[in-house]
BATIGU-99515 format. One line per field, with one value per atom (N, C-alpha, C, CB): z negated, y, x; residue in three letters. Coordinates in Angstrom, 1 decimal, padded with zeros to 4 digits, always signed. Glycine has a CB too. Layout:
// residues N
c3 (Z	...)
c2 (Y	...)
c1 (X	...)
code (Ala	...)
END
This chain:
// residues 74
c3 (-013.4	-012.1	-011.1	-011.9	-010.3	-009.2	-007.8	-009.5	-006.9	-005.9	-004.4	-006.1	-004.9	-004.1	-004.1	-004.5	-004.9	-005.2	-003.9	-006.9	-003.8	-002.1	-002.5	-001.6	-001.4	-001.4	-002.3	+000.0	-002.0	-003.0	-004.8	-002.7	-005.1	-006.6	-006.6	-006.9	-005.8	-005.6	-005.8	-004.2	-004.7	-005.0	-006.5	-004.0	-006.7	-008.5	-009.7	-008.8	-009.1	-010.4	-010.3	-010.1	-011.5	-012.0	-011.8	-013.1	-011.7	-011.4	-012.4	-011.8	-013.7	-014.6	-014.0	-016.7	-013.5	-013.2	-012.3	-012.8	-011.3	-010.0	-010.1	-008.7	-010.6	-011.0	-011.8	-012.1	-012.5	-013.5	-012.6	-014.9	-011.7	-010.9	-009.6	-010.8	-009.1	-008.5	-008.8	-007.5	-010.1	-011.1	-010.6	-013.1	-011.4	-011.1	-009.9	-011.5	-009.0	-007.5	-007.3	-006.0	-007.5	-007.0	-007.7	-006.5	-009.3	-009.9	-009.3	-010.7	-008.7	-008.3	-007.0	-008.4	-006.0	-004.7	-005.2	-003.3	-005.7	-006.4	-007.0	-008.3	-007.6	-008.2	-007.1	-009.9	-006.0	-005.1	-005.0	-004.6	-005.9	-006.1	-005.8	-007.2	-004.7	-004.2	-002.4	-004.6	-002.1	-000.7	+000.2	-000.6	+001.3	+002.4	+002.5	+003.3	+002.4	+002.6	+001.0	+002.6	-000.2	-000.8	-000.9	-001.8	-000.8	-000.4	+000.8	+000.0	+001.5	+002.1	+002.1	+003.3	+001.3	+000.4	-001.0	+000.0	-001.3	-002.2	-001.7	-003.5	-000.7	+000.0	+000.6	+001.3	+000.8	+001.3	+000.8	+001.5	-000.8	-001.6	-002.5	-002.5	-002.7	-002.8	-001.9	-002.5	-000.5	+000.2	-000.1	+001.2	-000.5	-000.7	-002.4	-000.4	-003.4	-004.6	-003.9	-005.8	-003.5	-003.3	-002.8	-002.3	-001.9	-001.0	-002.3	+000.2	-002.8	-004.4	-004.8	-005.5	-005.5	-006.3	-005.4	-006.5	-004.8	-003.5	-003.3	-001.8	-003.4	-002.9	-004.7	-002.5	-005.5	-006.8	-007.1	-007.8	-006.4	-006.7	-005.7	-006.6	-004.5	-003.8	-004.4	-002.7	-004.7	-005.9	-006.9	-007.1	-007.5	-008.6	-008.0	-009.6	-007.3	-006.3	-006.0	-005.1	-005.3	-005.2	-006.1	-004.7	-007.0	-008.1	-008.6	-008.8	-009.0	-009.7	-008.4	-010.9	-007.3	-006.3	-006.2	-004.7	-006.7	-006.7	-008.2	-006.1	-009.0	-010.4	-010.4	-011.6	-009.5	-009.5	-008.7	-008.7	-007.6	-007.0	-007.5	-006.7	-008.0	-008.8	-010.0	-009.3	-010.6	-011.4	-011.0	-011.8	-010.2	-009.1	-009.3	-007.4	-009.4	-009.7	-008.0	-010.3	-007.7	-006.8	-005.9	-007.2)
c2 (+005.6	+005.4	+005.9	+003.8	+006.6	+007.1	+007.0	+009.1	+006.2	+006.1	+006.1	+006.2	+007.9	+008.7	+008.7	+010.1	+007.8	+008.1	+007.2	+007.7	+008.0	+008.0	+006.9	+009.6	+006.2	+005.1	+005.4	+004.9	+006.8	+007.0	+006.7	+008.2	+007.0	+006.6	+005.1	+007.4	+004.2	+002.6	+002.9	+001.6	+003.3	+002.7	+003.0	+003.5	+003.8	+004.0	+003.1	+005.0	+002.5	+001.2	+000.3	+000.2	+000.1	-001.1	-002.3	-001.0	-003.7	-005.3	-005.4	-007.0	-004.5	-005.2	-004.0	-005.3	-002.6	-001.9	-002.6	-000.6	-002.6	-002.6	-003.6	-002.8	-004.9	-006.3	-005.9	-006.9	-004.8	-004.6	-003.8	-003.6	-002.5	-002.2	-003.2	-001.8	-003.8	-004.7	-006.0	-004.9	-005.8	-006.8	-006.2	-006.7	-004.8	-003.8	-003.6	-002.4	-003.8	-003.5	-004.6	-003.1	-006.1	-007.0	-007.7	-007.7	-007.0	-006.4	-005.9	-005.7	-004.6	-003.9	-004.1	-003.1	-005.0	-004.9	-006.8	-004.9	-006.9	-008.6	-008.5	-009.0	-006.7	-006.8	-006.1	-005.9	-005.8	-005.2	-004.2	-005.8	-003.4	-002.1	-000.7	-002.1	-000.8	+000.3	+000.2	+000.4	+001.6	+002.1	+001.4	+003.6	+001.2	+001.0	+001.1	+001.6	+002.9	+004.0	+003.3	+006.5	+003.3	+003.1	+001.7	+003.7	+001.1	-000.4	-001.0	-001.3	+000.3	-000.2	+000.7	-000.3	+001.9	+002.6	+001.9	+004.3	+000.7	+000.3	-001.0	+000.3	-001.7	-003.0	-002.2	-003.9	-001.0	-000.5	-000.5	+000.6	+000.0	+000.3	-001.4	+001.8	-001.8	-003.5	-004.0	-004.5	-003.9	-004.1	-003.8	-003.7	-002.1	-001.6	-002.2	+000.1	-002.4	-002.6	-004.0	-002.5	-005.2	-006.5	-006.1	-007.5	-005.6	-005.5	-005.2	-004.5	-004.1	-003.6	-004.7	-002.7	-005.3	-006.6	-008.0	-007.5	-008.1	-008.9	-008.5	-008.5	-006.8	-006.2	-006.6	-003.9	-006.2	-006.8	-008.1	-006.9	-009.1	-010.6	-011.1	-011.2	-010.5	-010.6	-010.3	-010.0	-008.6	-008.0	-009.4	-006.4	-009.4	-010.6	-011.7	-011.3	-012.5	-013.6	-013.2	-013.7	-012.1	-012.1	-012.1	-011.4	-011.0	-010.6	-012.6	-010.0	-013.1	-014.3	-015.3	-015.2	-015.0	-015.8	-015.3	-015.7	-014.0	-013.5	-013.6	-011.8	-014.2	-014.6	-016.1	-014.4	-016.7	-018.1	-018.6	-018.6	-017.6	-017.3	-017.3	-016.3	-016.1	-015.6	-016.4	-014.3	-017.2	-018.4	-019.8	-018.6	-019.6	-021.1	-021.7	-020.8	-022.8	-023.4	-023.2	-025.6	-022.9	-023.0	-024.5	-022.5)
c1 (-008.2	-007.6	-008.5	-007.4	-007.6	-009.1	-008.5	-009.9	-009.6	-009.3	-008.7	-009.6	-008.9	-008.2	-006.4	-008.8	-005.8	-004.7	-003.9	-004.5	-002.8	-001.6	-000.8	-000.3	-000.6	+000.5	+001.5	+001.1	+002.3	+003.1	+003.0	+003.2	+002.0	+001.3	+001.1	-000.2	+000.9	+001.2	+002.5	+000.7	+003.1	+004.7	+005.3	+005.8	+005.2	+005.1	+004.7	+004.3	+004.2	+003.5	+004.5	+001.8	+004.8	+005.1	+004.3	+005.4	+005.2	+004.3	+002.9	+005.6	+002.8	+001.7	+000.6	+002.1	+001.4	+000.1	-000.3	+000.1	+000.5	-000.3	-001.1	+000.5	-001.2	-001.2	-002.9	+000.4	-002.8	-004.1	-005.3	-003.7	-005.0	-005.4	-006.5	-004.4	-005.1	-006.1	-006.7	-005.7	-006.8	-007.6	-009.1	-007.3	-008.8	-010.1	-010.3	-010.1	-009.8	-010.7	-011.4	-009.8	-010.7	-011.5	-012.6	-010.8	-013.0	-014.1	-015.1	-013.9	-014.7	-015.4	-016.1	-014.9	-015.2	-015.5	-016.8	-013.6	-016.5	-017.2	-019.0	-016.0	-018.6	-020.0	-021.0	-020.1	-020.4	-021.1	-022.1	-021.3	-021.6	-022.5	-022.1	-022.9	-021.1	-020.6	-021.1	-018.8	-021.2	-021.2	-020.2	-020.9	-020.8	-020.0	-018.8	-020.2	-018.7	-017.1	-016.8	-017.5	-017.3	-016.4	-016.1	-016.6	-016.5	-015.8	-014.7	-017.0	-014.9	-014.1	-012.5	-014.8	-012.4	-011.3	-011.2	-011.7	-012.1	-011.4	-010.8	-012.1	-011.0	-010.6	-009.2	-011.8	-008.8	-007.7	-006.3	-007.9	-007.2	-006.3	-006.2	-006.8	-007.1	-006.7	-005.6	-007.9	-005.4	-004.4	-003.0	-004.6	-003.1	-001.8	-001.5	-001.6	-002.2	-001.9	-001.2	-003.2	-001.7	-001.4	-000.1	-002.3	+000.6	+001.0	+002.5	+000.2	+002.6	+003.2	+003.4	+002.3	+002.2	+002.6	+004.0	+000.7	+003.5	+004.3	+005.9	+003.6	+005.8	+007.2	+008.2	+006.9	+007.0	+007.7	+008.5	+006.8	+007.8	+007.8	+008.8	+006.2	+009.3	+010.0	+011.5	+009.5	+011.5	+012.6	+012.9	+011.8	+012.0	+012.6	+013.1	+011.6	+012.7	+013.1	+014.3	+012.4	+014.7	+015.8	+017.0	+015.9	+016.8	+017.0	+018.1	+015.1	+016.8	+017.6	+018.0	+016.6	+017.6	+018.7	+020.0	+018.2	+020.4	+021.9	+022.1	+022.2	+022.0	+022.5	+023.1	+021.2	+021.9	+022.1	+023.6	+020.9	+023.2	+024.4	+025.9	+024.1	+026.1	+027.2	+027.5	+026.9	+026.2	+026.3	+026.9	+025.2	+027.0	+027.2	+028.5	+027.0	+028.5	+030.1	+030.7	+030.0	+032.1	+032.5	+032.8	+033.3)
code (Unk	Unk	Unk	Unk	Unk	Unk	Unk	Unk	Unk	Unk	Unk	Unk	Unk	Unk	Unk	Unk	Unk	Unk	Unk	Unk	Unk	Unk	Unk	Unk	Unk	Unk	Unk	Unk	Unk	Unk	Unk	Unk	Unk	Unk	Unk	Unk	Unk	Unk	Unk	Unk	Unk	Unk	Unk	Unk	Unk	Unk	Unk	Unk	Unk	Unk	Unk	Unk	Unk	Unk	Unk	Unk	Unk	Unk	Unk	Unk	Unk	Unk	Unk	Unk	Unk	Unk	Unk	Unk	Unk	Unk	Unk	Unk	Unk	Unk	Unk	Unk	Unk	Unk	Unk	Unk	Unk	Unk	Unk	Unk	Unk	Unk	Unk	Unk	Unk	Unk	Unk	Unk	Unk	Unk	Unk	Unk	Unk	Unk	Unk	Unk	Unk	Unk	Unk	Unk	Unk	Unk	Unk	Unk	Unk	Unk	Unk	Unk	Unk	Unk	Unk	Unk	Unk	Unk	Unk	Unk	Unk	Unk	Unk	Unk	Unk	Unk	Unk	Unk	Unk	Unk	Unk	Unk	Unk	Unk	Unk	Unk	Unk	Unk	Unk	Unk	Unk	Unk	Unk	Unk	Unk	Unk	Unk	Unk	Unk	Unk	Unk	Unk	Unk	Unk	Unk	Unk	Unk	Unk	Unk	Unk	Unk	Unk	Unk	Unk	Unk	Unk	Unk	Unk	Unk	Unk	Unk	Unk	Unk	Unk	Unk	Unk	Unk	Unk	Unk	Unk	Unk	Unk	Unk	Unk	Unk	Unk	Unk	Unk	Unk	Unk	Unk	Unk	Unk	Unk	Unk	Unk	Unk	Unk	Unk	Unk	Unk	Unk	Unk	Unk	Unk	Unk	Unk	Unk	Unk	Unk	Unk	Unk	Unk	Unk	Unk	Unk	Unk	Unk	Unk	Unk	Unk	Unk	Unk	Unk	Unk	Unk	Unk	Unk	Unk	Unk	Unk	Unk	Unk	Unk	Unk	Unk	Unk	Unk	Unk	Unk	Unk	Unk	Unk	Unk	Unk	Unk	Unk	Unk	Unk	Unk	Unk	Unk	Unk	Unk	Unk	Unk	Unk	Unk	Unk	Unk	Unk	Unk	Unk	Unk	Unk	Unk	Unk	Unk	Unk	Unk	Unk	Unk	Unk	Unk	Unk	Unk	Unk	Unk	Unk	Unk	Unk	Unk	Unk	Unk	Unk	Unk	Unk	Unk	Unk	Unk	Unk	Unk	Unk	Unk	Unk	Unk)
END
């Protein structure tokens, strides 16, 4: 995984990547042995990975609120 990678490549992950990813950032930002600049592109990209994970978790939510729905006795 490398850092440099664009929102667009987040929006591309699936809930377990993105989910594994920012496992690893907040590893990384924890053991504190990175630079300034890079701590703070990886607290960025921890934002947008969280941010992915969230958009996923919302999708599902919905997702089975319109089953429940459609399931629903009249």
């Amino acid at each position: 995984m490398s850092q440099t990678e664009t929102p667009n490549d987040i929006a591309a992950l699936s809930y377990e990547q993105a989910r594994e990813q920012l496992m690893n950032v907040v590893n990384q930002l924890e053991a504190g042995s990175s630079s300034l600049e890079d701590s703070l592109a990886l607290w960025e990209r921890g934002e947008a990975l969280a941010k992915r994970c969230e958009e996923w978790l919302e999708g599902a939510k919905a997702r089975l609120d319109a089953a429940r729905a459609a399931n629903a006795p009249e």
